[in-house]
N, C-alpha and C positions, 0 to 999 in steps of 0.2 A: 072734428071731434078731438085728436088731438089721443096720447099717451098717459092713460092712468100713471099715478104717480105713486097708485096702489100694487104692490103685484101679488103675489100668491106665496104662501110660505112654500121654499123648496122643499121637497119630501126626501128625506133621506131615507135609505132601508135600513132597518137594524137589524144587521147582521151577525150571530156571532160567531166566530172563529172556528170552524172544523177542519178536524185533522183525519187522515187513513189511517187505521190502524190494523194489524196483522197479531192475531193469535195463532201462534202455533201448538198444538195439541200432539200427544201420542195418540195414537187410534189400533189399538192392537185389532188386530185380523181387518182394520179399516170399513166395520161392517157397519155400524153406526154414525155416518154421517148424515144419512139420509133425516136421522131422528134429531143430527147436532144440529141440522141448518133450519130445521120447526122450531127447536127451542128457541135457539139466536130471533127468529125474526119472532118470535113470538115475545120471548121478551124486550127486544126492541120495541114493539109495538104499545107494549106494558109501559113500557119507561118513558117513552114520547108521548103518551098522555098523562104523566105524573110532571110531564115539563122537559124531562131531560134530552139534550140535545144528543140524539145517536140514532141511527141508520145503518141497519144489514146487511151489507154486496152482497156477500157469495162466499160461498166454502171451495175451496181443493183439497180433493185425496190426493196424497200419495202413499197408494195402497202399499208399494214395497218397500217402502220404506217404513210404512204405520206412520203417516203423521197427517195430522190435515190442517190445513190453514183457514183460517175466516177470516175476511175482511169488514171491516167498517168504519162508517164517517161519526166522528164523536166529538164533543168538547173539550175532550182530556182522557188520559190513560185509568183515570179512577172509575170514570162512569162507564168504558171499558170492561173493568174488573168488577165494578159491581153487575153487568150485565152476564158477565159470565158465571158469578157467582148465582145468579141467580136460575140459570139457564143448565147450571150442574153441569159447565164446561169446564172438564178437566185441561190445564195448560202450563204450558213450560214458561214461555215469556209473551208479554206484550212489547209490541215495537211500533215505533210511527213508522209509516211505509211510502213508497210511493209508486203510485200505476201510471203507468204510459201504453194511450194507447193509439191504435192507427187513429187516422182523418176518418175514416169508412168505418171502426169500430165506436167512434164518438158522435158519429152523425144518425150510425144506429140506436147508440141508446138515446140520445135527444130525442129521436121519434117514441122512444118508448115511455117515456115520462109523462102521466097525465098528468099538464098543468092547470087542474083544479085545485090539487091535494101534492105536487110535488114529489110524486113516487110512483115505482115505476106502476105500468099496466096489468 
């Protein structure tokens, strides 16, 4: 038979470029977090079907201090901004950030990810 001299186009994935990013907020008396991290994913969810590259993690209080953090994976610090604009997340700055975490804290969330849809369970 013998080696086609045809082969297959390579697939390359198109990927585009996400970054962590960190909003820090005041949260006086830290009592509405609960209602900040529905809006966040709620609007993340709004803007990923409008096309836009951004995704939710997770919020931290820190109650005594009044501030809480949100994290998320975005294509830039604008769409960022507009998500918290949208979201009536009041914030001090936006930062690229970076998470590190254990071998046992990354091998957990890998199980958590349904790879139908790329987020989490």
């Amino acid at each position: 038979m013998g080696i086609s001299p045809f082969r297959p186009p390579i697939r390359r994935r198109s990927v585009e470029r996400v970054t962590t990013y960190l909003v820090e907020g005041y949260v006086p008396g830290g009592d509405i977090a609960d209602l900040q991290d529905r809006a966040c994913a709620a609007a993340a969810a709004a803007m990923r079907r409008e096309g836009h590259k951004i995704r939710y993690l997770r919020s931290v209080v820190v109650r005594s201090d009044e501030t809480c953090f949100h994290l998320f994976e975005a294509a830039s610090e604008d769409v960022v901004a507009e998500l918290a604009r949208r979201a009536k997340l009041g914030y001090e700055r936006i930062v690229e950030a970076e998470e590190h975490q254990s071998d046992r804290a990354e091998r957990q969330q890998t199980r958590a990810i349904d790879p139908r849809k790329g987020e989490l369970r």
